[in-house]
C-alpha positions in Angstrom: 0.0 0.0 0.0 1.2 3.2 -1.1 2.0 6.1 1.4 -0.6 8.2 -0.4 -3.5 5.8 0.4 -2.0 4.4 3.9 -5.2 4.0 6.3 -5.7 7.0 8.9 -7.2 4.2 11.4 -3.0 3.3 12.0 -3.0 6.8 13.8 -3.9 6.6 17.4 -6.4 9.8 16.4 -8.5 7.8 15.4 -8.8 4.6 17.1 -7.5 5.2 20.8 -10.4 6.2 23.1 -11.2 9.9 23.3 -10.6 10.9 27.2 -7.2 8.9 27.5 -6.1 10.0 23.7 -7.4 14.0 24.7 -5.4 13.5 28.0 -2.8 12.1 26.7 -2.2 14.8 23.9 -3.3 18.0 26.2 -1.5 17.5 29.2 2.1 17.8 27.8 1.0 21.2 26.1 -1.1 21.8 29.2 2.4 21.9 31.4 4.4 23.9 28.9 1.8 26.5 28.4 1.6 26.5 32.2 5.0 27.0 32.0 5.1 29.7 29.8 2.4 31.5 31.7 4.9 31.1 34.4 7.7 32.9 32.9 5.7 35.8 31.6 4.7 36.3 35.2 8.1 36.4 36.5 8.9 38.3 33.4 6.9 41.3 34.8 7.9 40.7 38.7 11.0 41.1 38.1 10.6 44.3 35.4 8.7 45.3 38.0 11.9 45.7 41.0 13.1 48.3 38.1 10.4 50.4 38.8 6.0 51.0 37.5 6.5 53.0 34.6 9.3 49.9 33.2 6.3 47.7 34.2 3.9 50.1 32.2 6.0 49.9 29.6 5.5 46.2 29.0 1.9 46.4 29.5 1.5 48.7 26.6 3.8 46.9 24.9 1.7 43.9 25.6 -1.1 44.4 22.3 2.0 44.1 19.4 3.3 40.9 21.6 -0.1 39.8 20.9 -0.5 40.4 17.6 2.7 38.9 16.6 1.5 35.7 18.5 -1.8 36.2 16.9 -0.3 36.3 13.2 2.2 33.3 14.1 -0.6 30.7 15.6 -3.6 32.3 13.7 -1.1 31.0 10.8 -0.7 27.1 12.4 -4.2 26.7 13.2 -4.7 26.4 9.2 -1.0 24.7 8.9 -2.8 22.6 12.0 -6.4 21.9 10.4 -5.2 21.1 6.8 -2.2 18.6 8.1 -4.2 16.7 10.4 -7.6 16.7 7.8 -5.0 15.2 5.2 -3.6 12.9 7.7 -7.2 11.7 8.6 -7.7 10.8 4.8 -4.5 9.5 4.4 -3.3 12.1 1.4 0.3 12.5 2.9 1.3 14.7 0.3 -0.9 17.5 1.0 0.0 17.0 4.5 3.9 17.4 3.8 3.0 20.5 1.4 1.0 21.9 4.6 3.7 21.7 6.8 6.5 23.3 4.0 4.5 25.9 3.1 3.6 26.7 6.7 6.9 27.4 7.6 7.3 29.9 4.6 5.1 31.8 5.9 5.9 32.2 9.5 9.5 33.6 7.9 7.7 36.3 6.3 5.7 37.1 9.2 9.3 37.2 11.4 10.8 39.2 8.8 7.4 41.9 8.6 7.6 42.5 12.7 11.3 42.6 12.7 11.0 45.3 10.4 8.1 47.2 12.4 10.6 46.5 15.5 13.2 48.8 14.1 11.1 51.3 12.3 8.2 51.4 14.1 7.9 50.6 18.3 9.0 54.3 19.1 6.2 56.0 17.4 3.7 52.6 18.7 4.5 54.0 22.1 4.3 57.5 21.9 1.0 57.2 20.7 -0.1 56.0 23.9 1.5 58.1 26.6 3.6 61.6 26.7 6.0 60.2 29.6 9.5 60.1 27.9 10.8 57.3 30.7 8.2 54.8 29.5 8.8 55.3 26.2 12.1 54.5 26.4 11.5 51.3 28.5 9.0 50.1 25.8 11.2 51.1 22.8 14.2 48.9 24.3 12.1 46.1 25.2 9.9 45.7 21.7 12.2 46.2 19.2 14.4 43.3 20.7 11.4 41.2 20.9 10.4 41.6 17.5 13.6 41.7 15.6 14.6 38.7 17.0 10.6 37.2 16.7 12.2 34.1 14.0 11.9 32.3 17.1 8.6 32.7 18.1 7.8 32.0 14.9 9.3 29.2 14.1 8.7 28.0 17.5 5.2 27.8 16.7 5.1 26.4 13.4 7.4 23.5 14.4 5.6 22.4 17.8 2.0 22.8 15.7 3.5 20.2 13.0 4.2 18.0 16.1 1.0 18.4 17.3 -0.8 17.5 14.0 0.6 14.7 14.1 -0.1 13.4 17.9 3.4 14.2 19.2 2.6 16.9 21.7 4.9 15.3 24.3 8.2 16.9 22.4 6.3 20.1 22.7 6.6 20.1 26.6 10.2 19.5 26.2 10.9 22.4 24.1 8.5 24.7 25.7 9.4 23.9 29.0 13.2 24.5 28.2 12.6 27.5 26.9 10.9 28.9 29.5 12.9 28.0 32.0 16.1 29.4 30.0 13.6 32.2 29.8 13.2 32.3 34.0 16.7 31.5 34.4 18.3 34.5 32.3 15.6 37.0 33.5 17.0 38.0 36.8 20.8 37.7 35.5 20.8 39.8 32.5 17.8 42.4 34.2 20.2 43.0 37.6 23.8 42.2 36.2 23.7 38.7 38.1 27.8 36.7 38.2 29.3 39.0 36.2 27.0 40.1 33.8 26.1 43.2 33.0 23.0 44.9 34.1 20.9 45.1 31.0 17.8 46.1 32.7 14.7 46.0 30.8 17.0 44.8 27.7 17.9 42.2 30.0 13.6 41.0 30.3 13.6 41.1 26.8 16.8 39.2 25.5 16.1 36.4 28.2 12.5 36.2 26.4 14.0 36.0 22.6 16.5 33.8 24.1 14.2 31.1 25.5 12.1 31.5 21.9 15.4 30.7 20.3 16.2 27.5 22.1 12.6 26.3 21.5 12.4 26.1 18.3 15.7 25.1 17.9 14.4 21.9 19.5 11.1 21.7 18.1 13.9 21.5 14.6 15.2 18.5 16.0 12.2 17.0 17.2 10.4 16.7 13.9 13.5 15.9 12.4 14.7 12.8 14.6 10.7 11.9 15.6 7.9 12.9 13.7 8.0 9.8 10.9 4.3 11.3 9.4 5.8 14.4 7.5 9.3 15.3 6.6 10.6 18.8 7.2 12.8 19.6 4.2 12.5 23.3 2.5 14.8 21.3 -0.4 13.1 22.2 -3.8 10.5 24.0 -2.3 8.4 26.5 -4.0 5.3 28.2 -2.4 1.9 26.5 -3.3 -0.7 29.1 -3.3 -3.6 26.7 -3.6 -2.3 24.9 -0.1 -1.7 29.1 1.2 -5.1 29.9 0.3 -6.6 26.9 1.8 -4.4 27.6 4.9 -5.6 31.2 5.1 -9.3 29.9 4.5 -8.9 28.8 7.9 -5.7 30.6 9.5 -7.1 34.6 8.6 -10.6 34.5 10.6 -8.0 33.1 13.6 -5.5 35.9 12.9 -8.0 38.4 13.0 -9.5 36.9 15.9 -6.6 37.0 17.9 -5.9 40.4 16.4 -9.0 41.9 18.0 -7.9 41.3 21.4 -4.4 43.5 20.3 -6.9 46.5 19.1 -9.2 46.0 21.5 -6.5 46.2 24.7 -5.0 49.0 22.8 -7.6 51.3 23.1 -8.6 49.8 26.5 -5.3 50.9 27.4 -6.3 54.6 25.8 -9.4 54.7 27.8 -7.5 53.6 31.1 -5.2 56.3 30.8 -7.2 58.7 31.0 -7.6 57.9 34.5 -3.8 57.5 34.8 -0.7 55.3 34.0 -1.7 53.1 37.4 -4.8 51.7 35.9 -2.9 50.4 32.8 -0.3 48.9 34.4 -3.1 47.0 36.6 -5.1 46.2 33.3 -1.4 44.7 31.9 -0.7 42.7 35.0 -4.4 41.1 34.6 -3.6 40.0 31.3 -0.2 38.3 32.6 -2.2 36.7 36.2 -5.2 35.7 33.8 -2.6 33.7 31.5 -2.3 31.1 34.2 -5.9 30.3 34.2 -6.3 30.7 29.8 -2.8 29.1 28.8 -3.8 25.5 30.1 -7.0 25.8 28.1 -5.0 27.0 24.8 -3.1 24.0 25.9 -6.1 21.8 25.5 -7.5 23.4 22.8 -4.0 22.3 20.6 -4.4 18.7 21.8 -8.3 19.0 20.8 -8.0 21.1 17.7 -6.3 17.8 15.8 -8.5 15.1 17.3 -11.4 16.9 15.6 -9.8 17.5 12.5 -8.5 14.1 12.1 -12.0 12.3 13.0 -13.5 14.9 11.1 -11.8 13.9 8.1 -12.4 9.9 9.0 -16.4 11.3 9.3 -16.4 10.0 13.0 -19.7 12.0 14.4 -18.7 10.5 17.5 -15.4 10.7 18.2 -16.0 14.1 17.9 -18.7 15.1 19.9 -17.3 13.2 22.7 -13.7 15.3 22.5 -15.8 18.7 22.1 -18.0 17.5 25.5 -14.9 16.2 27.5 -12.7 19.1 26.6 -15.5 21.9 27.5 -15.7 20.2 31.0 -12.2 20.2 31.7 -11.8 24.0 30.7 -14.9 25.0 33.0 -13.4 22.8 36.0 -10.0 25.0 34.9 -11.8 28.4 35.0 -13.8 27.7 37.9 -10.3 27.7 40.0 -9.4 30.7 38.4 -12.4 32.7 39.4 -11.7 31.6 43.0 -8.3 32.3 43.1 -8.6 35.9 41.6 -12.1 36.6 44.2 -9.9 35.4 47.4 -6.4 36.8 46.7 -6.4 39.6 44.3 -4.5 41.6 46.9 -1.8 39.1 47.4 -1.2 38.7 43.4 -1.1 42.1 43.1 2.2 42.4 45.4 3.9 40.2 43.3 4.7 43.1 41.4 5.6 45.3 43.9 1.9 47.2 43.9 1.6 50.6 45.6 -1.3 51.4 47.6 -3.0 53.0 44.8 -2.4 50.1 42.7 -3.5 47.8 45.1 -6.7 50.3 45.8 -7.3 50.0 41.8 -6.2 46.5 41.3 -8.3 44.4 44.1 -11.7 45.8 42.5 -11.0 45.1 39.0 -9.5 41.5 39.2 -12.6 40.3 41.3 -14.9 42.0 38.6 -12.9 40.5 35.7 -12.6 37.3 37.0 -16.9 37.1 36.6 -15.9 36.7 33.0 -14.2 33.4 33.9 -17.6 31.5 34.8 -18.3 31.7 30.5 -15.1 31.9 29.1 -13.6 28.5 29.3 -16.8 27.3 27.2 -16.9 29.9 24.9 -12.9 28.9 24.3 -13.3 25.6 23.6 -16.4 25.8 21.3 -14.5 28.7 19.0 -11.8 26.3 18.6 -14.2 23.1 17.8 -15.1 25.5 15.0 -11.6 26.2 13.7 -11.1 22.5 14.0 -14.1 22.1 11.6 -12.7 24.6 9.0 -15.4 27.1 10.4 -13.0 29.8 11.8 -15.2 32.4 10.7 -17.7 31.5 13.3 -15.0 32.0 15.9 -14.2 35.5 14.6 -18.1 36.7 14.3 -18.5 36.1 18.2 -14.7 37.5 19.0 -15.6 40.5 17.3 -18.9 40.6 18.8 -17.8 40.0 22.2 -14.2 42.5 22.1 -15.3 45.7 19.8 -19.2 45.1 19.6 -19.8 44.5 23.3 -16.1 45.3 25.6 -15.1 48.2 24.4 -18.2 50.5 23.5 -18.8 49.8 26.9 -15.8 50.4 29.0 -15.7 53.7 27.2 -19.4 54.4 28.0 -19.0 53.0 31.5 -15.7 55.1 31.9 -17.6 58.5 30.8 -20.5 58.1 33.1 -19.7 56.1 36.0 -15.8 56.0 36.4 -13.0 53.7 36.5 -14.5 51.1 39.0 -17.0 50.6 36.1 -15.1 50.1 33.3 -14.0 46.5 34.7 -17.9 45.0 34.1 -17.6 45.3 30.9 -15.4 42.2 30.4 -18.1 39.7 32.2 -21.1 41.4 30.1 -19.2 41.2 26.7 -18.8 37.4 28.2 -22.4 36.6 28.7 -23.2 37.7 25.1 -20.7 35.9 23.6 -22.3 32.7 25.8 -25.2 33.1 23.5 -23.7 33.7 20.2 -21.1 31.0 20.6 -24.2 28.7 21.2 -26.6 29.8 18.8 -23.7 29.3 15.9 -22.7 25.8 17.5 -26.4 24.4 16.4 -26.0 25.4 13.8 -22.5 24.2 12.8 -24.1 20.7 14.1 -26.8 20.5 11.9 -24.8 21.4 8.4 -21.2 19.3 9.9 -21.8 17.2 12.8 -24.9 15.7 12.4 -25.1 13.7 9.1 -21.9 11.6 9.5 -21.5 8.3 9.7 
């Protein structure tokens, strides 16, 4: 039997039971994302022993991080859908020209930030704030984390080919090194630790490229020495813009997605500032605290994303309803902790980063009304991605938009003009609740056209 026709039931995707196989597949990414979470925590601790406005700084820098992530995995989730849809029909060759063609791209996305690194980050940051200090601290920490963004990329691309092909247990290893390189190098380069010089905020963001680096340097060798389904060689290769469009078909309504939570924390970061610097630098350390509680459930949602795909493609009704109901319980159980950690110790997360009194006086309030949004969110997550997994990732960008520029930021600017700052923090758990109900409305309705008429 040819390689072109080989069965998909000789993948485990398709034959091992769902809770062990989903278990099995998440929980390696589920401890490198937790692990990465980690290190962007102590990232900002330790930024934070510089002084607020460096902390500030990485807060507003926070939205073009985001967007560069956004671009880079909006990217693999097509890379991700196609490879593991071609693997579950057994047409290796469109796999392999997935995986190639993926890593083309992520190049040019490297090479498009790295240029908006040098030529762009000081005037990003002047349009935010008029204090000279923070832009400083945000010029020197952006640029070096998007010139040197190949590794990110890369990073990404590598560990999702992995993934498509049920080998998320290398990506723990190369996540979990990185990070830790990451944690490691923080304090050293930041405060001029055994010898080295004292980089400062520099120092935050070299350890950070550094760790990105070694990731994907292993993730290399990983496909290379393990992943037997598709071969990474760029020997011959010429782009394919049928398998780039079919990518994008699925990849661009992710991007864009992602992308709206860069705009809409930008301007959430305008309306904040208003108030003054404090309040942004307590909306940036909520993003980093809440990545503890989200990162383990973007960790599931890579283990899910190709379990769908591949039993989509093998027309296993199923297979996939059970991984879509068993994954959705497992990210509420996930944001239920969440919402009582950040109700019964706002205060002491807070002084992680050295809070002031004002901080803390505007910090405690808004994490406990944030954290509301946590009772929806982890099922809203999940259900997105089932839709990506289906090749429906416009569905997922209707309720993001919806939920981020519809709902969140119309009102935190409205709540912000009539009632204050205390206000503007309910607007995340009502843009939350809407999104319940759109997420839902859209999943019956994917059922009924996808789900419900196979085999």
């Amino acid at each position: 039997m040819s390689e072109a026709t080989t069965k998909p039931e000789q993948n485990k995707m398709g034959t091992m039971p769902i809770k062990p196989l989903l278990l099995t597949m998440s929980l390696p990414m589920i401890l490198s994302m937790l692990v990465q979470a980690m290190y962007n925590i102590i990232d900002s601790i330790f930024v934070a022993k510089l002084e607020e406005r460096a902390l500030t700084a990485v807060s507003m820098a926070f939205p073009i991080q985001n967007l560069m992530i956004a671009v880079s995995a909006g990217t693999c989730v097509g890379v991700n859908a196609l490879l593991s849809r071609s693997l579950g029909a057994g047409n290796r060759e469109d796999a392999q020209k997935a995986a190639v063609n993926g890593i083309f791209l992520a190049i040019l996305g490297a090479i498009c930030f790295g240029l908006f690194g040098i030529f762009g980050s000081r005037l990003y940051f002047a349009s935010q704030t008029d204090d000279a200090t923070i832009i400083e601290y945000g010029v020197q920490y952006l640029s070096i984390c998007l010139i040197f963004s190949f590794g990110i990329f890369l990073e990404i691309v590598f560990e999702r080919i992995l993934q498509s092909t049920g080998r998320t247990i290398y990506n723990m290893y190369s996540q979990g090194i990185g990070a830790v390189t990451n944690i490691v190098l923080d304090p050293i380069l930041i405060f001029g630790l055994w010898g080295f010089p004292a980089l400062g905020i520099r120092g935050a963001a070299i350890a950070t490229v550094a760790g990105q680096i070694l990731a994907m340097t292993l993730s290399l060798i990983f496909n290379l020495w393990k992943n037997t389904d598709v071969s990474i060689s760029m020997k011959g290769f010429t782009p394919s813009l049928p398998i780039i469009r079919v990518i994008y078909e699925v990849g661009v309504p992710s991007i864009i997605m992602q992308s709206i939570g860069s705009v809409m924390t930008y301007f959430l970061n305008l309306i904040l500032a208003a108030f003054s610097t404090t309040a942004v630098t307590v909306l940036g350390v909520y993003f980093k605290l809440q990545s503890f509680i989200f990162m383990p459930i973007f960790g599931l949602n890579n283990g899910m994303i190709p379990i769908i795909a591949y039993n989509y493609g093998a027309r296993s009704k199923k297979r996939i309803m059970e991984t879509a109901t068993f994954s959705i319980f497992i990210a509420v159980s996930i944001m239920l902790v969440g919402f009582g950690l950040f109700q019964l110790m706002p205060d002491r997360m807070l002084l992680m980063f050295d809070a002031s009194e004002h901080m803390l006086e505007i910090g405690v309030p808004a994490l406990r009304t944030i954290s509301l949004s946590f009772l929806f969110a982890g099922y809203c997550i999940i259900v997105g991605s089932v839709f990506q997994a289906l090749g429906n990732g416009v569905y997922s960008l209707l309720t993001s938009v919806a939920r981020q520029l519809l709902c969140l930021l119309p009102l935190a600017y409205l709540f912000a003009k009539l009632f204050g700052l205390h206000a503007v923090w309910y607007a995340f758990p009502l843009a939350e609740i809407i999104s319940v109900a759109m997420t839902t409305a859209l999943f019956i309705r994917i059922y009924q056209k996808k789900i419900k008429h196979l085999e």
